[in-house]
N, C-alpha and C positions, 0 to 999 in steps of 0.2 A: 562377775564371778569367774574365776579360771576354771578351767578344768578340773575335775573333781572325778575320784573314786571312790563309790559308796560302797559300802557292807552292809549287809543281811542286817535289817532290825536300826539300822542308827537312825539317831532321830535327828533333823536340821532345825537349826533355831532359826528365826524369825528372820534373822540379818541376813542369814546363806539361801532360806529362801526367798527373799527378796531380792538379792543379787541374780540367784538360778533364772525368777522369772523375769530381771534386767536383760539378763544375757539370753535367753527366750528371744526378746523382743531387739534385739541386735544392739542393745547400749552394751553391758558387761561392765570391771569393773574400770575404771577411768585409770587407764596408766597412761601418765603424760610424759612426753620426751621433748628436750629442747635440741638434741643433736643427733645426727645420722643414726639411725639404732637398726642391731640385727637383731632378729624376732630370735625369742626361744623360747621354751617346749608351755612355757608358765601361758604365754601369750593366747592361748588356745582358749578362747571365748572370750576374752577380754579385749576392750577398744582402745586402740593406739591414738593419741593425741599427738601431733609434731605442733610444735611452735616455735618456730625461727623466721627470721629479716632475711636468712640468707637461707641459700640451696639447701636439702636435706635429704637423704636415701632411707629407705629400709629395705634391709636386706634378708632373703628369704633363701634358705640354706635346706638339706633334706635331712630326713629322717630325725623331722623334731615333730612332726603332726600327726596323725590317723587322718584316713579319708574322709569325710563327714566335717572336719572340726572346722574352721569358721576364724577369722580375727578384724573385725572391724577398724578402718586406718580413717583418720580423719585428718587434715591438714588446718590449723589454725593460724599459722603462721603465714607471713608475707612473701615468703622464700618460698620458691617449689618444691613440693616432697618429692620425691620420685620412687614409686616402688622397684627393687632390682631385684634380678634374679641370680643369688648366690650359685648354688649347685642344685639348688632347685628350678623348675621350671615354671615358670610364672606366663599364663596368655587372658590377653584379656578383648575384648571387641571396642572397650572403649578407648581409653588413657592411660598409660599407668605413671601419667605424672599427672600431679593434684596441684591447683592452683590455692591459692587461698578458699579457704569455708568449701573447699571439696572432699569427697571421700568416698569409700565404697568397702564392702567384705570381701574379703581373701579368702575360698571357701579350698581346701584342697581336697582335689580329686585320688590321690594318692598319698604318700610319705614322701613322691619327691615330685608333684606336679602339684600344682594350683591356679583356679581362675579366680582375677579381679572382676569382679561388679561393680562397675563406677553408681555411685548416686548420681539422680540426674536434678544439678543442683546450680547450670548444667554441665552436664558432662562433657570434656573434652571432643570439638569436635564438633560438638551442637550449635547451633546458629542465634548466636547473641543480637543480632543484630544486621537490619539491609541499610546499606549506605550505595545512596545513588551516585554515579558515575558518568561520565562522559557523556550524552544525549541521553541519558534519560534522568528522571525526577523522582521526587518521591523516596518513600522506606520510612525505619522507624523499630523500634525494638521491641514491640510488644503488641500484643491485638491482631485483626486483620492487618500486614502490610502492602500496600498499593505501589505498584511501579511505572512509571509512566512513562512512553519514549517520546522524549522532548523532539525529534524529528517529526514525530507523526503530529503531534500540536502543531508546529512550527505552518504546516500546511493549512490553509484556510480557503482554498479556492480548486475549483477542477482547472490540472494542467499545470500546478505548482511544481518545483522541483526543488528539492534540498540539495543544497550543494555546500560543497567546504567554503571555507574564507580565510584558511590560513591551521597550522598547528593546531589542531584537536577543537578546530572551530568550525560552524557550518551556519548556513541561511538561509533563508527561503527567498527561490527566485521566481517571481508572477512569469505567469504564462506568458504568450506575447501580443500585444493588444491588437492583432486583425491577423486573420483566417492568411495563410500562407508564411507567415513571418517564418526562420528559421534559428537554431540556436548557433551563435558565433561567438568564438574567440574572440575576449576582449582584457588584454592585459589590465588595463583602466581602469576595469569595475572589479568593485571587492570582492564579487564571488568567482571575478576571472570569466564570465559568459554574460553574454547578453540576447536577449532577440532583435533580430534586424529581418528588412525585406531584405533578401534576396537578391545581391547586385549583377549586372551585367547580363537583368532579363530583356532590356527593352529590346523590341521590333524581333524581338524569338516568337516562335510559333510553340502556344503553351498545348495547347489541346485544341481538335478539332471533333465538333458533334454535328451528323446528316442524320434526316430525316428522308422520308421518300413516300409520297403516297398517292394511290390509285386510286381512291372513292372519290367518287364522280361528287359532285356537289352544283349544282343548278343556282344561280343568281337572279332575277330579277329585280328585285328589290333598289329601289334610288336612294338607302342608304347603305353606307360601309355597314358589307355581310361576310363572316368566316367563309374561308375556301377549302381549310382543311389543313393547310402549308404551316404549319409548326416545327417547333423544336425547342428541346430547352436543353439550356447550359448554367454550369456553374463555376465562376468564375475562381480561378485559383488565390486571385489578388485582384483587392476592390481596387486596384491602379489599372488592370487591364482594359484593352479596349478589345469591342466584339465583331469581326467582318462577318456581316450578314452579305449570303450569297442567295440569288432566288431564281431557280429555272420551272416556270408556272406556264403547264398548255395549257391554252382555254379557247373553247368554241363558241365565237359570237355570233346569234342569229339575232336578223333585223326582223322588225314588220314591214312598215309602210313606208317610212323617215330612211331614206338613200343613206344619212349621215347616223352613224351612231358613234355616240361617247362613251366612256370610261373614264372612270376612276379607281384610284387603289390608295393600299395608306398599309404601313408597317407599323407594327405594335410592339412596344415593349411591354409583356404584361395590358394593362391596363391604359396605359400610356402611348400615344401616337406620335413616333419620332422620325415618320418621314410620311407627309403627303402626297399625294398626287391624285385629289379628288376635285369636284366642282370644276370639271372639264377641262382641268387638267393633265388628264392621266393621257391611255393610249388612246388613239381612236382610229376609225379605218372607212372607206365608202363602198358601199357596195356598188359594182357597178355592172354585175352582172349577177344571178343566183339571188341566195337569203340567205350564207352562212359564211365564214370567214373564220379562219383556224390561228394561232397566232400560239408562240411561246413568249413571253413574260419574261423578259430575264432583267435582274432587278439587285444593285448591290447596294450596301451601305454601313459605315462605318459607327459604330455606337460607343460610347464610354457611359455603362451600368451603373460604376461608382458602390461595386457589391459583390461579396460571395457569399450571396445567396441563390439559388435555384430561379432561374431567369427564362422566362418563355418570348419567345419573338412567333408573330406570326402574320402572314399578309391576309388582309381582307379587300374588297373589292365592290365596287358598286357599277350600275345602269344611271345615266344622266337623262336617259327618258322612259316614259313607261312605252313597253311593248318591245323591246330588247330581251334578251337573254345573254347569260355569258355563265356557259359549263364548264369547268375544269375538270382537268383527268376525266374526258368525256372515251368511254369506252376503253377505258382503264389504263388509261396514256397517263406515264406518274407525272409527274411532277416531285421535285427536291427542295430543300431549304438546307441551307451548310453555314454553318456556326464555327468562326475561329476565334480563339482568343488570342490575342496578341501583345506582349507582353509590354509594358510602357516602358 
Protein backbone atom coordinates (compact mmCIF):
# COMPACT_ATOMS: atom_id res chain seq x y z
CA UNK A 1 0.00 0.00 0.00
CA UNK A 2 1.50 3.58 -0.91
CA UNK A 3 1.30 6.04 1.21
CA UNK A 4 -1.85 7.18 2.57
CA UNK A 5 -3.43 10.25 4.33
CA UNK A 6 -6.06 9.40 6.68
CA UNK A 7 -8.94 11.63 8.10
CA UNK A 8 -10.65 11.79 11.48
CA UNK A 9 -13.44 8.85 11.54
CA UNK A 10 -12.68 7.07 7.95
CA UNK A 11 -13.07 3.66 7.97
CA UNK A 12 -10.50 1.23 5.80
CA UNK A 13 -11.83 -1.69 4.16
CA UNK A 14 -10.34 -5.03 4.40
CA UNK A 15 -8.17 -4.69 1.09
CA UNK A 16 -6.35 -1.19 2.52
CA UNK A 17 -5.83 -2.92 5.61
CA UNK A 18 -4.24 -5.77 4.45
CA UNK A 19 -2.00 -3.86 2.08
CA UNK A 20 -1.28 -1.15 5.45
CA UNK A 21 -0.29 -4.45 7.34
CA UNK A 22 1.77 -5.65 3.79
CA UNK A 23 3.55 -2.72 3.91
CA UNK A 24 4.07 -2.99 7.86
CA UNK A 25 5.91 -5.98 7.16
CA UNK A 26 8.26 -4.45 4.37
CA UNK A 27 6.29 -6.18 1.15
CA UNK A 28 3.82 -3.06 0.16
CA UNK A 29 2.11 -2.98 -2.71
CA UNK A 30 3.99 -4.93 -5.82
CA UNK A 31 5.03 -2.27 -8.52
CA UNK A 32 7.05 -4.12 -10.95
CA UNK A 33 9.28 -2.24 -13.56
CA UNK A 34 10.99 -3.88 -16.39
CA UNK A 35 13.30 -0.60 -17.15
CA UNK A 36 15.54 1.90 -15.56
CA UNK A 37 12.67 3.64 -13.27
CA UNK A 38 12.99 7.12 -11.16
CA UNK A 39 11.17 6.66 -7.96
CA UNK A 40 8.27 9.05 -7.21
CA UNK A 41 6.40 10.48 -4.40
CA UNK A 42 3.49 7.14 -4.98
CA UNK A 43 6.68 4.82 -4.34
CA UNK A 44 6.68 5.66 -0.53
CA UNK A 45 5.81 2.15 1.07
CA UNK A 46 5.60 0.36 -1.81
CA UNK A 47 8.23 -2.39 -3.22
CA UNK A 48 9.97 -1.92 -6.46
CA UNK A 49 10.37 -5.08 -8.46
CA UNK A 50 13.23 -4.53 -11.57
CA UNK A 51 13.19 -7.38 -14.07
CA UNK A 52 15.52 -7.23 -16.83
CA UNK A 53 18.65 -9.47 -18.75
CA UNK A 54 20.25 -6.33 -18.99
CA UNK A 55 21.59 -3.34 -16.68
CA UNK A 56 18.99 -1.31 -14.84
CA UNK A 57 19.18 2.06 -12.48
CA UNK A 58 16.67 3.63 -10.03
CA UNK A 59 16.93 6.78 -9.66
CA UNK A 60 16.38 8.69 -6.26
CA UNK A 61 15.77 12.42 -6.82
CA UNK A 62 14.74 14.93 -3.65
CA UNK A 63 11.94 16.36 -2.19
CA UNK A 64 9.56 13.48 -3.13
CA UNK A 65 9.77 11.57 0.43
CA UNK A 66 9.36 12.72 4.36
CA UNK A 67 12.01 11.18 6.70
CA UNK A 68 10.55 8.15 8.06
CA UNK A 69 9.16 6.74 4.57
CA UNK A 70 10.67 3.64 3.46
CA UNK A 71 10.58 1.88 -0.41
CA UNK A 72 11.52 -1.68 -0.69
CA UNK A 73 13.72 -2.44 -4.20
CA UNK A 74 14.05 -5.94 -5.12
CA UNK A 75 15.98 -7.02 -8.29
CA UNK A 76 14.51 -9.97 -10.13
CA UNK A 77 16.17 -9.69 -13.16
CA UNK A 78 19.39 -11.09 -14.63
CA UNK A 79 20.84 -7.62 -15.39
CA UNK A 80 22.08 -5.55 -12.35
CA UNK A 81 19.83 -2.94 -10.87
CA UNK A 82 21.78 -0.26 -9.51
CA UNK A 83 20.34 2.14 -7.19
CA UNK A 84 21.51 6.03 -8.13
CA UNK A 85 21.64 8.90 -6.53
CA UNK A 86 19.56 11.57 -8.59
CA UNK A 87 19.90 14.90 -6.56
CA UNK A 88 19.28 12.98 -3.74
CA UNK A 89 21.73 11.60 -1.61
CA UNK A 90 21.79 7.90 -1.32
CA UNK A 91 24.80 6.07 1.38
CA UNK A 92 24.67 2.76 2.04
CA UNK A 93 27.36 0.22 4.04
CA UNK A 94 26.50 -2.44 1.69
CA UNK A 95 25.86 -2.39 -2.31
CA UNK A 96 23.90 -0.31 -4.01
CA UNK A 97 24.08 -2.42 -6.80
CA UNK A 98 21.75 -5.55 -6.64
CA UNK A 99 22.72 -8.73 -8.44
CA UNK A 100 19.92 -10.90 -9.28
CA UNK A 101 17.15 -12.16 -6.26
CA UNK A 102 19.01 -9.17 -4.21
CA UNK A 103 17.42 -6.23 -2.52
CA UNK A 104 17.05 -4.11 0.47
CA UNK A 105 14.88 -0.73 1.75
CA UNK A 106 15.60 2.81 0.98
CA UNK A 107 14.71 4.21 4.21
CA UNK A 108 15.13 8.27 3.85
CA UNK A 109 16.70 10.14 6.59
CA UNK A 110 15.43 13.38 5.23
CA UNK A 111 13.61 14.78 1.87
CA UNK A 112 16.84 14.76 0.32
CA UNK A 113 19.09 12.03 1.97
CA UNK A 114 18.45 8.16 2.21
CA UNK A 115 20.15 4.96 3.53
CA UNK A 116 20.19 1.49 1.54
CA UNK A 117 19.86 -1.59 3.73
CA UNK A 118 21.06 -4.37 1.61
CA UNK A 119 19.17 -7.75 2.44
CA UNK A 120 21.62 -10.10 3.30
CA UNK A 121 20.63 -12.69 0.63
CA UNK A 122 23.97 -12.08 0.32
CA UNK A 123 24.79 -8.93 0.21
CA UNK A 124 27.25 -7.48 -1.84
CA UNK A 125 30.52 -7.89 -0.44
CA UNK A 126 29.72 -10.99 1.67
CA UNK A 127 31.78 -13.99 1.13
CA UNK A 128 30.10 -16.54 -1.17
CA UNK A 129 32.67 -18.72 -1.12
CA UNK A 130 36.72 -19.92 -0.33
CA UNK A 131 38.47 -21.15 -3.23
CA UNK A 132 41.97 -22.56 -2.59
CA UNK A 133 45.00 -21.13 -4.14
CA UNK A 134 48.39 -21.67 -4.82
CA UNK A 135 49.94 -23.98 -1.70
CA UNK A 136 47.20 -24.36 -0.04
CA UNK A 137 43.95 -26.75 -0.11
CA UNK A 138 40.75 -26.96 0.72
CA UNK A 139 37.46 -24.29 0.99
CA UNK A 140 34.07 -24.75 0.14
CA UNK A 141 30.79 -22.53 0.20
CA UNK A 142 29.01 -23.21 3.07
CA UNK A 143 29.33 -24.84 6.79
CA UNK A 144 32.67 -24.77 8.65
CA UNK A 145 35.31 -24.03 5.86
CA UNK A 146 38.81 -25.62 6.29
CA UNK A 147 42.03 -24.31 4.70
CA UNK A 148 45.00 -26.10 4.53
CA UNK A 149 48.69 -25.06 3.64
CA UNK A 150 49.77 -27.69 1.19
CA UNK A 151 53.58 -26.55 2.15
CA UNK A 152 53.11 -27.57 5.73
CA UNK A 153 51.66 -31.28 4.56
CA UNK A 154 54.25 -31.40 1.90
CA UNK A 155 56.70 -31.83 4.98
CA UNK A 156 56.75 -35.34 6.64
CA UNK A 157 60.00 -35.54 8.40
CA UNK A 158 62.29 -33.20 10.99
CA UNK A 159 64.85 -31.15 8.67
CA UNK A 160 62.44 -31.24 5.49
CA UNK A 161 62.53 -28.15 3.45
CA UNK A 162 60.12 -26.74 0.95
CA UNK A 163 61.42 -25.47 -1.83
CA UNK A 164 60.35 -24.16 -5.49
CA UNK A 165 60.61 -26.43 -8.56
CA UNK A 166 59.86 -23.93 -10.98
CA UNK A 167 56.60 -21.16 -11.80
CA UNK A 168 54.19 -21.31 -8.81
CA UNK A 169 55.61 -24.79 -8.06
CA UNK A 170 57.36 -26.07 -4.90
CA UNK A 171 58.62 -29.69 -3.21
CA UNK A 172 59.70 -31.07 -0.55
CA UNK A 173 63.46 -31.61 -0.07
CA UNK A 174 64.58 -34.59 2.70
CA UNK A 175 67.03 -33.56 4.87
CA UNK A 176 70.48 -34.89 4.15
CA UNK A 177 71.05 -38.53 5.05
CA UNK A 178 74.38 -38.12 7.61
CA UNK A 179 75.10 -35.61 10.41
CA UNK A 180 77.48 -32.82 8.68
CA UNK A 181 76.05 -32.98 5.00
CA UNK A 182 75.47 -29.33 3.61
CA UNK A 183 72.91 -27.70 1.27
CA UNK A 184 74.50 -27.23 -2.43
CA UNK A 185 73.65 -25.77 -5.61
CA UNK A 186 72.64 -28.15 -7.99
CA UNK A 187 71.29 -27.09 -11.43
CA UNK A 188 70.38 -30.88 -12.06
CA UNK A 189 67.91 -31.54 -9.53
CA UNK A 190 64.25 -30.31 -9.75
CA UNK A 191 64.28 -28.46 -6.77
CA UNK A 192 67.82 -26.82 -7.93
CA UNK A 193 69.53 -28.05 -4.26
CA UNK A 194 70.74 -30.79 -2.98
CA UNK A 195 72.61 -32.15 0.19
CA UNK A 196 76.21 -33.25 -0.28
CA UNK A 197 79.34 -33.73 2.12
CA UNK A 198 81.27 -31.10 2.08
CA UNK A 199 84.24 -31.17 -0.49
CA UNK A 200 87.73 -30.16 -0.10
CA UNK A 201 87.70 -31.34 3.72
CA UNK A 202 90.13 -34.09 3.66
CA UNK A 203 93.53 -33.94 5.84
CA UNK A 204 91.80 -30.22 7.34
CA UNK A 205 91.85 -30.04 10.91
CA UNK A 206 88.00 -30.11 11.87
CA UNK A 207 88.06 -29.76 15.67
CA UNK A 208 90.17 -30.31 18.37
CA UNK A 209 88.98 -31.65 22.07
CA UNK A 210 91.80 -31.98 25.47
CA UNK A 211 91.17 -33.18 28.43
CA UNK A 212 93.69 -32.92 31.44
CA UNK A 213 93.62 -34.52 34.76
CA UNK A 214 95.29 -34.69 38.05
CA UNK A 215 93.43 -37.56 40.24
CA UNK A 216 95.86 -39.69 41.10
CA UNK A 217 94.45 -43.15 40.36
CA UNK A 218 96.58 -46.18 41.91
CA UNK A 219 96.78 -49.56 39.71
CA UNK A 220 97.73 -52.70 40.70
CA UNK A 221 95.53 -54.79 39.32
CA UNK A 222 96.89 -57.56 36.23
CA UNK A 223 94.04 -56.63 34.47
CA UNK A 224 93.44 -53.48 32.06
CA UNK A 225 92.19 -50.83 34.76
CA UNK A 226 90.81 -47.04 33.99
CA UNK A 227 93.60 -44.31 34.69
CA UNK A 228 91.31 -41.50 34.37
CA UNK A 229 92.88 -40.14 30.79
CA UNK A 230 89.49 -39.67 28.84
CA UNK A 231 87.84 -37.45 26.61
CA UNK A 232 85.14 -37.46 24.31
CA UNK A 233 84.50 -36.11 20.74
CA UNK A 234 81.94 -35.89 18.21
CA UNK A 235 82.65 -36.28 15.07
CA UNK A 236 81.41 -33.67 12.52
CA UNK A 237 81.39 -36.36 9.56
CA UNK A 238 81.16 -40.18 10.05
CA UNK A 239 84.18 -40.06 7.15
CA UNK A 240 86.53 -38.50 9.78
CA UNK A 241 89.32 -39.84 11.31
CA UNK A 242 90.30 -39.29 15.16
CA UNK A 243 94.28 -38.52 16.15
CA UNK A 244 94.47 -39.54 19.57
CA UNK A 245 97.28 -37.95 21.44
CA UNK A 246 98.39 -39.27 25.14
CA UNK A 247 100.82 -37.46 27.49
CA UNK A 248 100.35 -40.21 30.82
CA UNK A 249 102.77 -39.56 34.08
CA UNK A 250 102.84 -42.68 36.00
CA UNK A 251 104.92 -43.74 39.07
CA UNK A 252 105.93 -47.37 39.09
CA UNK A 253 106.87 -48.98 42.31
CA UNK A 254 108.54 -52.60 42.30
CA UNK A 255 108.48 -55.17 45.23
CA UNK A 256 110.89 -57.94 45.10
CA UNK A 257 110.96 -58.79 40.89
CA UNK A 258 114.19 -56.34 39.73
CA UNK A 259 111.88 -56.52 36.28
CA UNK A 260 108.55 -55.02 36.13
CA UNK A 261 106.08 -55.10 33.22
CA UNK A 262 103.27 -53.15 31.79
CA UNK A 263 100.77 -53.02 29.83
CA UNK A 264 98.17 -50.58 28.31
CA UNK A 265 95.28 -50.59 25.68
CA UNK A 266 93.26 -47.53 24.26
CA UNK A 267 89.49 -47.70 24.14
CA UNK A 268 87.06 -46.53 21.92
CA UNK A 269 84.08 -46.51 24.12
CA UNK A 270 83.80 -50.03 24.82
CA UNK A 271 86.05 -51.28 22.11
CA UNK A 272 90.00 -51.78 22.38
CA UNK A 273 91.63 -50.42 19.21
CA UNK A 274 95.05 -50.36 20.27
CA UNK A 275 96.93 -52.76 22.52
CA UNK A 276 99.86 -52.88 24.21
CA UNK A 277 99.16 -55.45 26.99
CA UNK A 278 100.44 -59.20 27.90
CA UNK A 279 104.10 -57.73 28.16
CA UNK A 280 103.87 -55.86 25.76
CA UNK A 281 103.63 -52.42 26.75
CA UNK A 282 106.33 -50.30 28.55
CA UNK A 283 108.72 -51.83 30.94
CA UNK A 284 111.75 -50.54 33.04
CA UNK A 285 114.51 -52.55 35.77
CA UNK A 286 115.08 -51.19 38.66
CA UNK A 287 118.47 -51.08 39.39
CA UNK A 288 118.86 -49.14 42.11
CA UNK A 289 115.82 -47.79 44.71
CA UNK A 290 111.70 -49.18 44.38
CA UNK A 291 110.18 -46.52 42.30
CA UNK A 292 110.76 -45.41 38.70
CA UNK A 293 108.74 -42.27 37.32
CA UNK A 294 108.02 -42.29 33.50
CA UNK A 295 105.57 -40.15 31.09
CA UNK A 296 103.55 -42.32 28.60
CA UNK A 297 103.33 -40.58 25.72
CA UNK A 298 101.26 -42.62 23.23
CA UNK A 299 99.43 -41.59 19.66
CA UNK A 300 97.10 -43.26 17.37
CA UNK A 301 95.04 -42.77 14.55
CA UNK A 302 91.18 -44.10 14.62
CA UNK A 303 88.40 -43.92 11.97
CA UNK A 304 84.92 -44.00 14.48
CA UNK A 305 82.92 -44.28 11.21
CA UNK A 306 80.20 -42.00 13.46
CA UNK A 307 78.92 -38.65 14.59
CA UNK A 308 77.91 -39.68 17.50
CA UNK A 309 79.54 -38.63 21.02
CA UNK A 310 82.68 -40.84 21.12
CA UNK A 311 84.75 -41.42 24.24
CA UNK A 312 88.62 -42.77 23.90
CA UNK A 313 90.27 -43.47 27.08
CA UNK A 314 93.65 -45.35 28.11
CA UNK A 315 93.64 -48.03 30.62
CA UNK A 316 96.57 -49.84 32.06
CA UNK A 317 97.72 -52.89 33.77
CA UNK A 318 100.59 -54.81 36.23
CA UNK A 319 102.05 -57.98 34.42
CA UNK A 320 102.79 -59.23 37.95
CA UNK A 321 101.41 -59.06 41.28
CA UNK A 322 103.28 -56.83 43.76
CA UNK A 323 103.90 -53.77 41.34
CA UNK A 324 102.08 -50.59 41.33
CA UNK A 325 101.72 -47.98 38.80
CA UNK A 326 100.04 -44.43 39.94
CA UNK A 327 99.29 -41.92 37.64
CA UNK A 328 98.98 -38.21 38.12
CA UNK A 329 100.70 -39.32 41.44
CA UNK A 330 100.82 -36.03 43.54
CA UNK A 331 98.80 -34.14 41.10
CA UNK A 332 101.17 -34.26 37.99
CA UNK A 333 98.12 -34.14 35.16
CA UNK A 334 98.30 -36.05 32.64
CA UNK A 335 96.41 -35.02 28.86
CA UNK A 336 94.52 -36.85 26.26
CA UNK A 337 93.92 -34.54 22.72
CA UNK A 338 91.42 -35.45 20.34
CA UNK A 339 91.53 -34.27 16.60
CA UNK A 340 89.34 -34.74 14.00
CA UNK A 341 90.59 -34.79 10.77
CA UNK A 342 88.85 -34.50 7.86
CA UNK A 343 89.15 -37.56 5.15
Amino acid sequence: MAKQTFTTGQVLTAAQMTSLQQTAMLGGAANAKTASYVLVAADAGDAITMSNASATTITVNTGLFSAGDIVTIINLGVGVSTITAGTATVSTSGSLALAQNQGGVLRFTSTSAAIFFQFATPASGDIEGVTAGTGISGGGTSGTVTITNSMATAIDAKGDLVVGTGADAFSRLAVGATNGMVLTVDSAEATGLKYATPAGGGGKLLQVVQAVTTTAVAITATSLTDTNISATITPTLNTSKILVLIDAYCLITRASDPNIFTGAALKRGATTIYDRSNEAGVGGKFVNGVEMSQNFCFNYLDSPATTSATTYKLQFEMEQVGGSATFQRSANPSSITLMEIGA
